[in-house]
MARBA-3410 file (N, C-alpha, C, O; in Angstrom, 1 decimal):
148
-123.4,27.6,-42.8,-122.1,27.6,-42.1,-122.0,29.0,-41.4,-122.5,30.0,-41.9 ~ -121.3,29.1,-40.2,-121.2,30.1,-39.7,-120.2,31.0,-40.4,-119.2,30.6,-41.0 ~ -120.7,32.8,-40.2,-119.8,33.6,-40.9,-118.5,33.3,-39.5,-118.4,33.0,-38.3 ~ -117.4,33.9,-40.7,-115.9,33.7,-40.0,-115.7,34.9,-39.9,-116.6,35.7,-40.3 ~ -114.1,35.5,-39.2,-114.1,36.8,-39.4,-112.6,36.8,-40.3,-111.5,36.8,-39.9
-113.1,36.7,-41.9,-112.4,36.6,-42.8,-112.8,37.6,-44.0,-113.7,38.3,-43.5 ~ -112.7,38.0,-45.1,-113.2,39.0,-46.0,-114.3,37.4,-46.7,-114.2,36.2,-46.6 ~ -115.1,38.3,-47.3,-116.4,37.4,-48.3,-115.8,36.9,-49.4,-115.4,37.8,-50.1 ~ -115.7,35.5,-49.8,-115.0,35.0,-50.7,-116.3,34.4,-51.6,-117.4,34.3,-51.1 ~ -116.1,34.1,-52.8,-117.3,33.4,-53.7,-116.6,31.9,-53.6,-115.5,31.7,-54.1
-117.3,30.9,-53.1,-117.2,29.7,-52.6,-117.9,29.1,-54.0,-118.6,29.8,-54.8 ~ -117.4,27.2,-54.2,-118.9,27.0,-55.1,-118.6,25.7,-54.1,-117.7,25.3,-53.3 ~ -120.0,25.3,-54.4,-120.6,24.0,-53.6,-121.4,23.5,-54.5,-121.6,24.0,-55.7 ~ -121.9,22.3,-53.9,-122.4,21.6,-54.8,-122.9,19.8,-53.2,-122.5,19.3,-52.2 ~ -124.0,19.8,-54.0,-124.3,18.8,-53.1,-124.9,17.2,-53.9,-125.4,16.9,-55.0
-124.5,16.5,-52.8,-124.7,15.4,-53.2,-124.8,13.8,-52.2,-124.1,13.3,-51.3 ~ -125.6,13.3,-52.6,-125.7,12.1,-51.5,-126.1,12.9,-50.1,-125.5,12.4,-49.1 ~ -126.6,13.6,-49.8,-127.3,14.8,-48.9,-126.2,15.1,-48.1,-126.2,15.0,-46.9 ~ -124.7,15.5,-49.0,-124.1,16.0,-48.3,-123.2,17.3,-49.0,-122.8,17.4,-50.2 ~ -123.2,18.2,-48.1,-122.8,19.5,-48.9,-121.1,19.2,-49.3,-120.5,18.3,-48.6
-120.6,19.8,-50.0,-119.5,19.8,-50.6,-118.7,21.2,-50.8,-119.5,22.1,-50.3 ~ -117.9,21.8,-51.2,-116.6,23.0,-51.3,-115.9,22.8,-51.8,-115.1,21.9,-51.4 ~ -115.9,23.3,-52.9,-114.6,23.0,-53.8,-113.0,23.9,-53.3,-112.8,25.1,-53.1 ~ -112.2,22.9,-53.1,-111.1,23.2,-52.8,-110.0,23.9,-54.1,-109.7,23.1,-54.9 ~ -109.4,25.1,-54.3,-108.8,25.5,-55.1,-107.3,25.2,-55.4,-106.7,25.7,-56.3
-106.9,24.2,-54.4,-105.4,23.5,-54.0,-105.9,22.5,-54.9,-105.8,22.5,-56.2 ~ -106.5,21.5,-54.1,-106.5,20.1,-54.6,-107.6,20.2,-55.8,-108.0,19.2,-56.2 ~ -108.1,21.3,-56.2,-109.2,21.0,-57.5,-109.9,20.1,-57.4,-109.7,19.2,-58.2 ~ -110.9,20.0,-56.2,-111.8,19.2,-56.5,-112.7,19.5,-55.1,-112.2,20.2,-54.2 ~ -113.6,19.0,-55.0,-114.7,19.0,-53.9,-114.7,18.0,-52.9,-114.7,16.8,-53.1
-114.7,18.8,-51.3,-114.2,18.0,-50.6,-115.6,17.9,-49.7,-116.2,18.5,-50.6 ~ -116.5,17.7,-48.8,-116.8,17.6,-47.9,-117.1,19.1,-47.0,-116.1,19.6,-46.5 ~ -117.8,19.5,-46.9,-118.2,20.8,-46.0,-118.1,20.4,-44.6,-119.0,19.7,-44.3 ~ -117.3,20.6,-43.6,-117.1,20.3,-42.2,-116.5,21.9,-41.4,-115.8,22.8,-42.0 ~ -117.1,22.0,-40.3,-116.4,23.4,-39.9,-114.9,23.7,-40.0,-114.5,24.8,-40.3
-114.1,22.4,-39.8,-112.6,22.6,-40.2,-112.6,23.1,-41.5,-111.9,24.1,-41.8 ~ -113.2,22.7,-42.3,-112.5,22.8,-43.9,-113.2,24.2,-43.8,-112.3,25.1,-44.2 ~ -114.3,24.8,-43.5,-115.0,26.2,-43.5,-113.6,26.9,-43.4,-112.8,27.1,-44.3 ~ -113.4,27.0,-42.2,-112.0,27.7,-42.0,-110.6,27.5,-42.9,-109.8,28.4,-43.2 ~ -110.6,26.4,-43.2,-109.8,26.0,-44.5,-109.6,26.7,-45.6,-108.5,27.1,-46.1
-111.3,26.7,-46.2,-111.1,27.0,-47.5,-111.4,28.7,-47.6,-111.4,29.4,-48.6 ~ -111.4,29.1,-46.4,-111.5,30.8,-45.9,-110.3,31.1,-46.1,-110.1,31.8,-47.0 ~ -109.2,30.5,-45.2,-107.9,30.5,-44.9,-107.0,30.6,-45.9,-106.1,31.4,-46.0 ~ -107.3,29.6,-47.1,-106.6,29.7,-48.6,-107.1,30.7,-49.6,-106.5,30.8,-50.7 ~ -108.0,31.3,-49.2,-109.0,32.4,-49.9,-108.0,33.4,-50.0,-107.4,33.9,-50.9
-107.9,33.7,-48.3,-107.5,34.9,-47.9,-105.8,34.6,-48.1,-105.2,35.5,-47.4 ~ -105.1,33.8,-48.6,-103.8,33.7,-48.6,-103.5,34.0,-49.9,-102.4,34.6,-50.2 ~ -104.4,33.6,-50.7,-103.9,33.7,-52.2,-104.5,35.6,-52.8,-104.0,36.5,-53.5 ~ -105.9,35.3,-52.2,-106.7,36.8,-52.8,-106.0,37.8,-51.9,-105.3,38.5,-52.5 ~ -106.0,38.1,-50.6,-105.5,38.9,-50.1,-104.0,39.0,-49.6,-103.6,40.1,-49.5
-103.4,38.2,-49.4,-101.6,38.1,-49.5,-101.0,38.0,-50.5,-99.8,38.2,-50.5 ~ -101.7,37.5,-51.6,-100.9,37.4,-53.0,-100.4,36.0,-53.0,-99.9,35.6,-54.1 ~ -100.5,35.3,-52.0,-99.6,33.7,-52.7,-99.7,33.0,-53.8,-100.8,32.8,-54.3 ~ -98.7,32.5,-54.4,-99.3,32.0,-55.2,-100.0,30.6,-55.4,-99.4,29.7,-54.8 ~ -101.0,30.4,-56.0,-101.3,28.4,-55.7,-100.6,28.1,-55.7,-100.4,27.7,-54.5
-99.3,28.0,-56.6,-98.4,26.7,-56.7,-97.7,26.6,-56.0,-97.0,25.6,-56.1 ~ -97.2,27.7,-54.8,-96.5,27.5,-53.7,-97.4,26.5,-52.6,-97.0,25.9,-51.6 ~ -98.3,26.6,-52.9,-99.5,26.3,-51.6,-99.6,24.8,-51.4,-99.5,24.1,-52.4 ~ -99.8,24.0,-50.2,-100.1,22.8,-50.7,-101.2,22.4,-49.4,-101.0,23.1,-48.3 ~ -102.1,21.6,-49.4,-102.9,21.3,-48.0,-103.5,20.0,-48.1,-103.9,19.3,-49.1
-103.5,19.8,-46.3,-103.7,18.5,-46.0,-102.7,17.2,-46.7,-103.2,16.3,-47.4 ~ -101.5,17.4,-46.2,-100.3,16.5,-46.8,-99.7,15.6,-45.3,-99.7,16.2,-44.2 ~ -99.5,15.0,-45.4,-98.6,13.7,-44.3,-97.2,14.2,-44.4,-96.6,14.7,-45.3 ~ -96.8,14.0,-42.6,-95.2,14.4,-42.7,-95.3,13.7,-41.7,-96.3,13.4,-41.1 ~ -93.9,13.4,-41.2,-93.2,12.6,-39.8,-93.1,13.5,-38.9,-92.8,14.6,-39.4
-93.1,13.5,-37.9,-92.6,14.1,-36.4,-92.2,13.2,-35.4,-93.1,12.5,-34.8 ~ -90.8,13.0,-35.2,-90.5,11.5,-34.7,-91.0,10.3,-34.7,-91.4,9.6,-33.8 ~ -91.0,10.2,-35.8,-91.5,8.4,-36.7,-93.5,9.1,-36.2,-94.4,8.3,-36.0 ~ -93.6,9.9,-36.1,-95.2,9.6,-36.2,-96.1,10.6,-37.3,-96.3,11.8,-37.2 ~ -96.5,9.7,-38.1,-97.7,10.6,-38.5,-98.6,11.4,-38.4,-99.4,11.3,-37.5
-98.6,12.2,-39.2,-99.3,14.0,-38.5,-99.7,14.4,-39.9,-99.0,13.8,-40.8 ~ -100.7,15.3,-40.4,-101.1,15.8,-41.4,-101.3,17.3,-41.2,-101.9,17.8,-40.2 ~ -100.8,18.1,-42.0,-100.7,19.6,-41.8,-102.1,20.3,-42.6,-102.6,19.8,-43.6 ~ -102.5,21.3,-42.2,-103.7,21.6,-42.7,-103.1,22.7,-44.0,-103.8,22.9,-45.0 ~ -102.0,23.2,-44.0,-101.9,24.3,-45.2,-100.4,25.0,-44.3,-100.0,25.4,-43.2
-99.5,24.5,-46.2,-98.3,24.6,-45.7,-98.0,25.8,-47.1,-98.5,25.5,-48.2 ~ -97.5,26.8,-46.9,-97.2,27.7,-48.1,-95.5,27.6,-48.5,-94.8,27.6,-47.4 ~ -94.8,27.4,-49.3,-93.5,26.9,-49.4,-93.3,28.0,-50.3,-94.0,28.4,-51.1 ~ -91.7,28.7,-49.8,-90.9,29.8,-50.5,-90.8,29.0,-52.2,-91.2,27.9,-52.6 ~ -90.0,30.4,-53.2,-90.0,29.5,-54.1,-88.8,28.3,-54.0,-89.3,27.2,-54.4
-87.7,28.2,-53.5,-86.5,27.7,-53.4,-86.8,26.1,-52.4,-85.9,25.4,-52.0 ~ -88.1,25.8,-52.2,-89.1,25.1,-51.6,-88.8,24.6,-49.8,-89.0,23.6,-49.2 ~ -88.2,26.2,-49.5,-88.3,26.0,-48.2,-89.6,26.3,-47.4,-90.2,27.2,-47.9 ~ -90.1,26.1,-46.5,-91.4,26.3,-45.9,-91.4,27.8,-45.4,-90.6,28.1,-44.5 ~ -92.4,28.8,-45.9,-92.6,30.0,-45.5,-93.6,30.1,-44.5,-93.6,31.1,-43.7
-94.5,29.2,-44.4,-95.9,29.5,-43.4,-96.7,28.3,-43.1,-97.3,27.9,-44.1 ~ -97.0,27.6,-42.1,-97.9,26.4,-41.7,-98.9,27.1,-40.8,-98.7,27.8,-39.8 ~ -100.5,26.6,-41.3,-101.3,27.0,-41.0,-102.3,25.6,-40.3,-102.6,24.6,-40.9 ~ -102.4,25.9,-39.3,-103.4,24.7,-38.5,-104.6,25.6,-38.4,-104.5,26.7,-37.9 ~ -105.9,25.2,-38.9,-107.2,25.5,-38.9,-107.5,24.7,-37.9,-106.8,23.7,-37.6
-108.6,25.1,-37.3,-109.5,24.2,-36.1,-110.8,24.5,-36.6,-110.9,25.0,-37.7 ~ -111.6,24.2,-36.0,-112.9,24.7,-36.3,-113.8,25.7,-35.3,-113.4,25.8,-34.1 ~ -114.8,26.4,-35.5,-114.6,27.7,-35.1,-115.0,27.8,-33.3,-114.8,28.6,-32.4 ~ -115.8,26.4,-33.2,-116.0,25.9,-32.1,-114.8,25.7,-30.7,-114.8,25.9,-29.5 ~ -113.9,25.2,-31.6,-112.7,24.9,-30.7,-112.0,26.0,-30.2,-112.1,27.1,-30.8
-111.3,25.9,-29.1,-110.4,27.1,-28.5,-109.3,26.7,-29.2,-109.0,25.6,-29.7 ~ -108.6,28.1,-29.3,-107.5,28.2,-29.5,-106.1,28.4,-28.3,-105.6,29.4,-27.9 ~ -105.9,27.1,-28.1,-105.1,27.3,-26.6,-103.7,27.0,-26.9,-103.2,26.8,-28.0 ~ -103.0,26.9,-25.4,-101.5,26.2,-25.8,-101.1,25.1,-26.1,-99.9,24.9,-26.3 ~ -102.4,23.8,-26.1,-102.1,22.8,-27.1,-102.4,22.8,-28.8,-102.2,21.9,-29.7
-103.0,23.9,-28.7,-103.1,23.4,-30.2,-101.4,24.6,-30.7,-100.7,24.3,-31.7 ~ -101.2,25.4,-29.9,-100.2,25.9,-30.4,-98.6,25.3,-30.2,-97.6,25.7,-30.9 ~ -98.7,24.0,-28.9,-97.9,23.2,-29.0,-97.9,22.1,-30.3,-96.8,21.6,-30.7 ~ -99.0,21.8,-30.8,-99.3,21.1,-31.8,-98.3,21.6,-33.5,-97.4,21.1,-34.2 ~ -98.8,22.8,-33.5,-98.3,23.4,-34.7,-96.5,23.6,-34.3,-95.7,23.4,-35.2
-96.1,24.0,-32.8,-95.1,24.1,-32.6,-94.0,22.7,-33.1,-92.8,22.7,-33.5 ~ -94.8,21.7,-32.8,-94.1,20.3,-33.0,-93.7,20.1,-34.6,-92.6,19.7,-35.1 ~ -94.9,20.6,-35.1,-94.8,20.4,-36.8,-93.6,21.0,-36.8,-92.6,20.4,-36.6 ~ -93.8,21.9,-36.9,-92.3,23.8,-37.1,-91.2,22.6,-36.4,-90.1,22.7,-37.0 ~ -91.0,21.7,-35.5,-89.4,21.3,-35.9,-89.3,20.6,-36.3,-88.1,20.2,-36.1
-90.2,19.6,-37.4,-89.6,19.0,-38.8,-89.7,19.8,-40.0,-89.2,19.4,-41.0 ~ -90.5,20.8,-39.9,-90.4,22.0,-41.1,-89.7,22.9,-41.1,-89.0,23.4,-42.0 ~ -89.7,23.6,-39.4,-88.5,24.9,-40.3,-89.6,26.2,-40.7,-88.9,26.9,-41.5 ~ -90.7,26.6,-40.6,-91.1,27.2,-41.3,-90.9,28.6,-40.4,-90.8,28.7,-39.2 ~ -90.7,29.8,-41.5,-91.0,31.4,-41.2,-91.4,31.8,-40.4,-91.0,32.4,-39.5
-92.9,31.3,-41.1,-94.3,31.8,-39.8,-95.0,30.7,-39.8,-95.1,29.7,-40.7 ~ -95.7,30.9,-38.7,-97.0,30.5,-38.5,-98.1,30.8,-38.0,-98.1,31.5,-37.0 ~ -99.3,30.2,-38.7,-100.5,31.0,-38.2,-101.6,29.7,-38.0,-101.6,28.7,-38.7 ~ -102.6,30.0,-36.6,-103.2,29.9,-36.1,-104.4,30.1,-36.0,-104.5,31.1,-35.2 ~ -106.1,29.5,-36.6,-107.3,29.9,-36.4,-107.9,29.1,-36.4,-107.5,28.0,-36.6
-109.5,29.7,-36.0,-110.4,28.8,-35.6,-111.1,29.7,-36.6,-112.3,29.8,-36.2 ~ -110.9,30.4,-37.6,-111.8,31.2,-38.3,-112.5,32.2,-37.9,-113.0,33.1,-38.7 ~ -112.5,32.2,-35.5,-112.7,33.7,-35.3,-111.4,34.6,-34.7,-111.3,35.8,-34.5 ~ -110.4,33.3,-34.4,-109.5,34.3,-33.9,-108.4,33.8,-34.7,-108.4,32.6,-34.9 ~ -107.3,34.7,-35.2,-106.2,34.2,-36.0,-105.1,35.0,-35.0,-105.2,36.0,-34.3
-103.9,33.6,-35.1,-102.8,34.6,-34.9,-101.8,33.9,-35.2,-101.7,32.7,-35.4 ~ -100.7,34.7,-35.3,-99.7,34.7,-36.1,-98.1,35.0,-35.7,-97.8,36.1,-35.4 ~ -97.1,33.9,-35.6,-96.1,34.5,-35.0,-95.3,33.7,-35.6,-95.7,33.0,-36.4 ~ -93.9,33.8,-35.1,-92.4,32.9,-35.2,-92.2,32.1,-34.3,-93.0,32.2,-33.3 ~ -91.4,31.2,-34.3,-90.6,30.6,-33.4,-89.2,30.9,-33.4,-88.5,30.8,-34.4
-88.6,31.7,-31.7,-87.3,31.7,-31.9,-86.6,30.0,-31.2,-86.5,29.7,-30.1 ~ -86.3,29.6,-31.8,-85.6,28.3,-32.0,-84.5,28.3,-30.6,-84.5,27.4,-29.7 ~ -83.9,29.4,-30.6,-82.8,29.1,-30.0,-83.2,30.3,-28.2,-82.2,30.5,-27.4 ~ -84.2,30.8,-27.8,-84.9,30.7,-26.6,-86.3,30.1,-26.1,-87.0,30.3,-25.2 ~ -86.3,29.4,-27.3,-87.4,28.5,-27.1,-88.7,29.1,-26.8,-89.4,28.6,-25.9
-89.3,30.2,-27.7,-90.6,30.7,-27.7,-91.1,31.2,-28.7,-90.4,31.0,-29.7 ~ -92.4,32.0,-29.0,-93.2,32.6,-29.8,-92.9,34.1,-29.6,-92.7,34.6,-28.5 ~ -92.9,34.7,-31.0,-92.9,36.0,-31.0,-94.1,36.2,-31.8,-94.0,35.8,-33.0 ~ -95.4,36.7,-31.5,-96.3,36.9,-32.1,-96.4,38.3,-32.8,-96.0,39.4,-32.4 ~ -97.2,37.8,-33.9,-97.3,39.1,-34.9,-98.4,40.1,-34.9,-98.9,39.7,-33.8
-99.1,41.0,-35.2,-100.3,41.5,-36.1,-100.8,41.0,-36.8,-102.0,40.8,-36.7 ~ -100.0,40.5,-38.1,-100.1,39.7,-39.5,-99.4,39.0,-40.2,-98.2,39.1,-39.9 ~ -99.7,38.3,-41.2,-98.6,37.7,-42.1,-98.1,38.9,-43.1,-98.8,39.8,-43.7 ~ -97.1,38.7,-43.2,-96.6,39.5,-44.6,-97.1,39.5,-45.8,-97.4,38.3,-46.3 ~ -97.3,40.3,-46.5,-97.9,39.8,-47.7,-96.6,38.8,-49.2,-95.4,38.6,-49.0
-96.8,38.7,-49.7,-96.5,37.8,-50.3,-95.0,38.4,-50.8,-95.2,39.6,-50.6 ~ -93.6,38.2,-51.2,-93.2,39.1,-51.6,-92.4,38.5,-52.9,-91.7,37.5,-52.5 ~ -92.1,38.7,-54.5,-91.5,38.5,-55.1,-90.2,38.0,-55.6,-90.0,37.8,-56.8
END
């Protein structure tokens, strides 16, 4: 798999039926190695080891509505009080990161509500708000780290 520009995490894999696998530390169990999930399972690395989250706030690849339609979020971090702190859409590293995919995540954020959100393809991350009430993005440097 291609290196990302994320810190070096200790991954386990495991193969089978000639197909590589990644163990997921959310859902505990082994999913499928695809460039999406590369960035995925980077993305949750660096949220728990380097921002401090905790698992059990964390949840990924879950079904939600956005005007009666089905959509699946790649990595949603929820305050404790279980309001949404951060929605994370991975792409894969191939893909651009343009103004539809940030319309994409934008659409999520108005049935969630969430803090922040962040944005990657595993080489470019970014990170911002939505102000709701002028209708744009205030982009960040970083996510905050986790706070008690």
């Amino acid at each position: 798999m291609q290196a990302l520009h994320f810190p070096r995490y200790n991954f386990r894999f495991k193969n089978s039926e000639n197909k590589r696998s990644i163990f997921d530390i959310i859902r505990k169990k082994y999913v499928v190695l695809q460039p999406e999930e590369w960035v995925r399972q980077h993305c949750l690395h660096f949220l728990i080891y380097d921002k401090g989250f905790p698992k059990s706030l964390i949840n990924v690849e879950k079904e939600l509505k956005v005007n009666n339609i089905r959509k699946r979020y790649d990595i949603v971090v929820f305050n404790p009080d279980g309001s949404i702190h951060l929605i994370v859409e991975c792409k894969a590293p191939e893909v651009t990161i343009n103004q539809s995919v940030f319309d994409q995540i934008a659409q999520y954020n108005l049935a969630l509500k969430a803090t922040y959100l962040m944005v990657t393809n595993g080489i470019n991350h970014y990170y911002c708000t939505i102000d709701f009430n002028r209708k744009c993005y205030n982009f960040l440097k970083a996510i905050p780290n986790y706070q008690r």
